[in-house]
N, C-alpha and C positions, 0 to 999 in steps of 0.2 A: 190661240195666239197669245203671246207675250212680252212682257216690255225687255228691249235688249237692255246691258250693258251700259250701253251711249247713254240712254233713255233712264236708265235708273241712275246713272252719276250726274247729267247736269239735274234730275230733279232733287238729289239728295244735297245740291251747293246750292241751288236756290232756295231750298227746305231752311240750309243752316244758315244762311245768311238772313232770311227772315227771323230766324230764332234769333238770332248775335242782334239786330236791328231792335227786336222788340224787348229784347234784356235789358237793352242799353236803355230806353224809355222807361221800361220798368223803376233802373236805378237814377232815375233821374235827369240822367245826362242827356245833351241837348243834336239831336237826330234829324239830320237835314231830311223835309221831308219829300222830296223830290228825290231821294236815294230811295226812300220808303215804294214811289210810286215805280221808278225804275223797276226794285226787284220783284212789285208785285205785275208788274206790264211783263218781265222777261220772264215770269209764270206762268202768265194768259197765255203767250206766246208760245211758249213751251207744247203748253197743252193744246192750243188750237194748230199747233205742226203735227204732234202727235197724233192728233183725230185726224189729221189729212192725210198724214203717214199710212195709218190703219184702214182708212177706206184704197188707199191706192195700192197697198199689199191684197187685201181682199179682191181685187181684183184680175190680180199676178194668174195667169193661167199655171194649170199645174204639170210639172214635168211630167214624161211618160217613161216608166220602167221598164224592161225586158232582162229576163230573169236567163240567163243561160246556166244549165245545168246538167251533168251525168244523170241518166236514168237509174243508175244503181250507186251505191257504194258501198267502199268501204267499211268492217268495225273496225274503230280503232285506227283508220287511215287519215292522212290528212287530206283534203280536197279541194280545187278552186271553182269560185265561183266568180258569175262575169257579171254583173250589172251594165246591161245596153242605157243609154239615157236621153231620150230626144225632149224637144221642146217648143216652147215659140216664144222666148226673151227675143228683144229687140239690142238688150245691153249687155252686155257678159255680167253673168250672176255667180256667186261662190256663194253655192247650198252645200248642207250637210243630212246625210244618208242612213238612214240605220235599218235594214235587214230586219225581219220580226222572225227570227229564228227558231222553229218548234221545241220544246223542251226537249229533251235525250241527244239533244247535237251542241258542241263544244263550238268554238268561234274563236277567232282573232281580226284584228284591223277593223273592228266598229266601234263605233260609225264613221263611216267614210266621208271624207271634205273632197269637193270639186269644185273645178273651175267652169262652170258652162257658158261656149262661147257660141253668140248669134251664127243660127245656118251649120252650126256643124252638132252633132253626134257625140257623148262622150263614153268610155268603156272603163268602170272603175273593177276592183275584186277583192273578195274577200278568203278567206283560209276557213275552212269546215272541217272539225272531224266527230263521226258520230260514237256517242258512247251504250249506244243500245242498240238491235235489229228490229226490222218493222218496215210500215208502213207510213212515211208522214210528208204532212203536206204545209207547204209555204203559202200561206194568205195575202200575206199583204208587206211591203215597204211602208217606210215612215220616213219623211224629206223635213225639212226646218229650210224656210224661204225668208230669204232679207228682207227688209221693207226698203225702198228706196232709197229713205234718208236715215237708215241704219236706227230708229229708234223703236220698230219691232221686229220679233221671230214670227212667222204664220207657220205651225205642225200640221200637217197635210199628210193622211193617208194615203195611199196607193195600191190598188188593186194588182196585185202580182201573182195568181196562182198557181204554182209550184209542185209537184208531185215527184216522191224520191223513194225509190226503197232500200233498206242498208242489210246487205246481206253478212253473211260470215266470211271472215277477212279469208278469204281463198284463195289471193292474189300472194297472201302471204305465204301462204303452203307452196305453191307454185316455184315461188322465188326459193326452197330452200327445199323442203321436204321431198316435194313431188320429183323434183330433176334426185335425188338422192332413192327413193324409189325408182325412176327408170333405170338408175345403177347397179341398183340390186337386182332389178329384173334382167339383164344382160349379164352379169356377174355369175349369179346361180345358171342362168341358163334355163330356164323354164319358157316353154312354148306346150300350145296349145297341141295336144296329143288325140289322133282318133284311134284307137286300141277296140278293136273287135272280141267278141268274148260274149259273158255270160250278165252283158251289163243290164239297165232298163229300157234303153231307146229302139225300137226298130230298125232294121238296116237296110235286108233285103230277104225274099227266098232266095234255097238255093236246095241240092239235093242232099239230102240225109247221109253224112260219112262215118264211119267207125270212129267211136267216142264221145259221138254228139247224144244229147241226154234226149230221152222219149217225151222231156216237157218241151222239145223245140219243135218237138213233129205237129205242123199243118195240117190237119186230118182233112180237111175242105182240099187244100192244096195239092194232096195226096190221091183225094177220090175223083178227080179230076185227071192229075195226068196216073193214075194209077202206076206212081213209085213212090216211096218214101221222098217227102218233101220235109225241111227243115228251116224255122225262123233265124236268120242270123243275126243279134243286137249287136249294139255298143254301148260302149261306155258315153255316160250322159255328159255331153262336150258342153253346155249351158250350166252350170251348177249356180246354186241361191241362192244368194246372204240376203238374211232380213235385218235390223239393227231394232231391236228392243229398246226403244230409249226413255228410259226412267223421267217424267220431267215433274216430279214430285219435290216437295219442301227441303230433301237433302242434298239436291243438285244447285240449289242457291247460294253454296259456300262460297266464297272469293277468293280468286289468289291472283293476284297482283288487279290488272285492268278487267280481268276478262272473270267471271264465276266458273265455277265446274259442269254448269250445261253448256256455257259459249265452249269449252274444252271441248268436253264431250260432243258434240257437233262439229266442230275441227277434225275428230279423231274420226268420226263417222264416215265426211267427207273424202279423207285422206285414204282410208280403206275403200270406200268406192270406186276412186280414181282407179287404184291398183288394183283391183275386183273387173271393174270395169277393159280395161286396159287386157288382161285374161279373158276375156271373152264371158266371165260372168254376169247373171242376174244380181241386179240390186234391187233391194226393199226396204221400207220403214215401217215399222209399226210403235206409236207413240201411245203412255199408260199416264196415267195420276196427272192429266191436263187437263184444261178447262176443258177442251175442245180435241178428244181422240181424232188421230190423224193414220192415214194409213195409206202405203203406198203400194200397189202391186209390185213385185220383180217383174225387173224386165231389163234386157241387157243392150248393151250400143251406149256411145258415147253422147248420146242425145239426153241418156236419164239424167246425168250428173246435168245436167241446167233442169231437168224436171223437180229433181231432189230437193237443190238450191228453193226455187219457187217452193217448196210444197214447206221449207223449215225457214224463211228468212224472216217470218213475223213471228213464229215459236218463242216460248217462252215458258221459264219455268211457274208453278202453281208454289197452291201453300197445302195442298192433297198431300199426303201421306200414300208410298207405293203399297198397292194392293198387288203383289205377285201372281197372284191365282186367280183375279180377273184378268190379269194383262194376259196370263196364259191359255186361260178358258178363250179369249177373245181371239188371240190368235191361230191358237187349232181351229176353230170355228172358220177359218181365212185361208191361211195355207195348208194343203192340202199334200202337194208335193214337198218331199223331205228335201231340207234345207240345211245352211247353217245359221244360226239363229245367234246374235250376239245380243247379248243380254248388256248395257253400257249403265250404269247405278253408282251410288254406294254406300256400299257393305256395313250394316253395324250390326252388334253382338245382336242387337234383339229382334234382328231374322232369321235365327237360326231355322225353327221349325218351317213358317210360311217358304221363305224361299226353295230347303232344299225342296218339300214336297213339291211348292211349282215346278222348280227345273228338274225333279224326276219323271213329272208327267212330259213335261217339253222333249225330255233327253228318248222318249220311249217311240216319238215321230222323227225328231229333226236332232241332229248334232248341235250342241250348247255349248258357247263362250261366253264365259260371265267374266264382265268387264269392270272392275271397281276403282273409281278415285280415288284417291286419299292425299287427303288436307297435306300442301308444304309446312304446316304449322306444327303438325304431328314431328314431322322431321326435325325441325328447330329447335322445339322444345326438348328430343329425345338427346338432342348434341349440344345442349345449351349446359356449360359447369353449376353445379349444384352447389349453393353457398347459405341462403336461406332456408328457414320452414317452410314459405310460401313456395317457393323453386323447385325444393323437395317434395312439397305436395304436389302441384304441377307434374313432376319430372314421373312419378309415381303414377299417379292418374294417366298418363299417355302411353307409358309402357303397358300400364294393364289393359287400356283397349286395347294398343297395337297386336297385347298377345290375342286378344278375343277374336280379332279380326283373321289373324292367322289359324285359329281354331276354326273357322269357320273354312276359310280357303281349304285347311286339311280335309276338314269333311268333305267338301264340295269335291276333291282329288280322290275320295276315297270312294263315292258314289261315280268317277268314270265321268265329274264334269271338269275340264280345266279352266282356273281363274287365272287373270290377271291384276295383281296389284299397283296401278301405275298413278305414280303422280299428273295432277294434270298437266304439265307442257309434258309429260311423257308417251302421254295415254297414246296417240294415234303412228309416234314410230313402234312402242311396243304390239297392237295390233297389227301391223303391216308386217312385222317379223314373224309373229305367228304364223299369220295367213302364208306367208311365203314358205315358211318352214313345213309347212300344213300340205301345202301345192308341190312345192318338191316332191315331197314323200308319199303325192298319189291320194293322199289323203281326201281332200275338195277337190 
């Protein structure tokens, strides 16, 4: 509790007017003392309103909150929130409201002023948007209650528990990207093909014809009806992207609102949809985390909310990527050949470690190595050269950019193809891949 306003101005004119009174004594001058007794009666006064003030606030029952809220959000979204408000004033009250908002979530319109009127309900709201993914929880409100004769505030806790989780803005993909992928998918003309052949799936028997290889002959099936019997596969209609996702010290770079994992997680997403959408499996497998994460493939429209849940508290570490564990770990894992997107990025001094892991990877499962690179990289490469400092700069980014393109060479030259994409680029240039990849029979 604390003194309002009211309460600290009349005591600071009774304060000075006792000083001007006892000045004037001081210097001699003649001080009617029934003025003396007036100011020091409208000070008793003062203070014994105040002490009545304060027990008759202390006993103000306390409003009651209800917290309405989306179960999920937005990153980066804006959001409403509803504050329900009941109570038991006899008098209409005008309290003020403040939200105790968890750190990682931005705000506007706090703290909020209301007017609460006897017998009725009031519904105020506020603006949320979050600047990090996770899990968090809303504790409590915080209310400031008038005192009757306005010369205290009573701050009053309120118990409000609250639970939200802030996924990856894939509402945003949705609105622009996703509907631009169904375009493509209609555009190219890709549909899910069953093609009989010399694939890995089982199909059916059937009997033994001129051209069919002696590895398809049924020898059980055969000494049974006693003719040449023959296995007939297909081609595997489920194919299997896993997503390698790097969440090591180099994926914390930032470009603009979002870092290069919230990117990369975007790009992730955005290929699953259109993976998904083709009838394939999706997988995660996560490296250089506090907490390795890993997800089976599994195909239907049902995983991409599996996905969501399994990366919406993810985050990146301060680990250093270890290739050749993330790779050991996931041979160990999948078993059936896949395609394996490797999502990172690239600096000169992996040369050795990576290619060896993604030659071991490339010898099971088909390999796309996916690398970020810094907008800043870009900026500086196109920014005019006028200073030493500039010229330093300008010099130091070309010779990474070239190390980094030495590396993509090799990786091209070992039979792995890389992607160089900026982050807002990363998940349309995955998606053109994979479709170019699907066209041509390829996945």
């Amino acid at each position: 509790m604390k003194p309002s306003r009211l309460l600290l101005t009349w005591l600071a004119v009774l304060l000075a007017v006792s000083i001007v009174l006892g000045a004037l004594r001081a210097l001699g001058m003649a001080v009617p003392s029934a003025l003396l007794s007036i100011n020091w009666g409208l000070l008793l006064a003062l203070l014994a309103l105040a002490l009545l003030d304060a027990v008759r606030v202390r006993r103000l029952p306390s409003p009651r909150v209800q917290r309405q809220m989306p179960g999920s959000l937005a990153l980066g979204r804006w959001g409403e929130i509803r504050l329900d408000i009941s109570h038991d004033f006899a008098q209409p009250l005008h309290v003020q409201l403040f939200d105790h908002v968890p750190d990682g979530l931005d705000f506007e319109n706090l703290p909020l002023s209301v007017e609460l009127q006897p017998d009725q309900r009031s519904q105020i709201g506020y603006r949320l948007r979050p600047l990090k993914r996770g899990h968090f929880t809303f504790a409590r409100c915080e209310t400031s209650l008038p005192s009757p004769l306005g010369l205290w505030t009573d701050r009053r806790l309120l118990d409000a528990v609250d639970h939200t989780r802030v996924y990856p803005d894939f509402a945003r993909l949705y609105d622009g990207q996703l509907l631009a992928v169904d375009n493509w998918l209609s555009q190219l003309g890709i549909r899910q093909r069953q093609r009989r052949g010399q694939g890995q799936e089982f199909h059916q028997l059937r009997e033994f014809r001129e051209g069919d290889s002696l590895r398809q002959i049924d020898w059980k099936a055969t000494a049974r009806h006693r003719t040449p019997i023959a296995r007939e596969y297909e081609d595997e209609r489920d194919q299997q992207i896993i997503f390698m996702l790097d969440c090591g010290r180099r994926m914390r770079s930032q470009d603009g609102e979002l870092s290069h994992f919230d990117h990369a997680l975007n790009a992730c997403l955005l290929l699953s949809y259109t993976a998904l959408r083709q009838g394939d499996a999706v997988g995660l497998n996560t490296f250089a985390s506090d907490q390795t994460r890993y997800l089976a493939p599994v195909k239907g429209t049902d995983q991409l909310n599996v996905l969501l849940n399994t990366v919406y508290d993810l985050d990146s570490s301060q680990r250093p990527a270890d290739y050749q564990a993330a790779v050991t770990q996931l041979l160990a894992r999948q078993k059936r050949r896949a395609l394996v997107v490797l999502v990172t990025n690239l600096r000169d001094e992996d040369d050795a470690d990576l290619l060896a892991a993604v030659k071991r990877l490339g010898q099971q499962h088909r390999v796309l190595v996916a690398s970020l690179r810094e907008e800043a990289l870009d900026r500086l490469r196109q920014t005019p050269v006028q200073t030493l400092p500039e010229a330093l700069a300008y010099c130091g980014t070309v010779d990474y950019l070239n190390a980094r393109a030495e590396l993509h060479k090799q990786l091209a030259a070992h039979g792995v193809p890389a992607l160089d994409s900026r982050p807002s680029e990363l998940g349309a240039d995955l998606v053109t891949q994979y479709l170019a990849w699907k066209k041509a029979g390829t996945v």
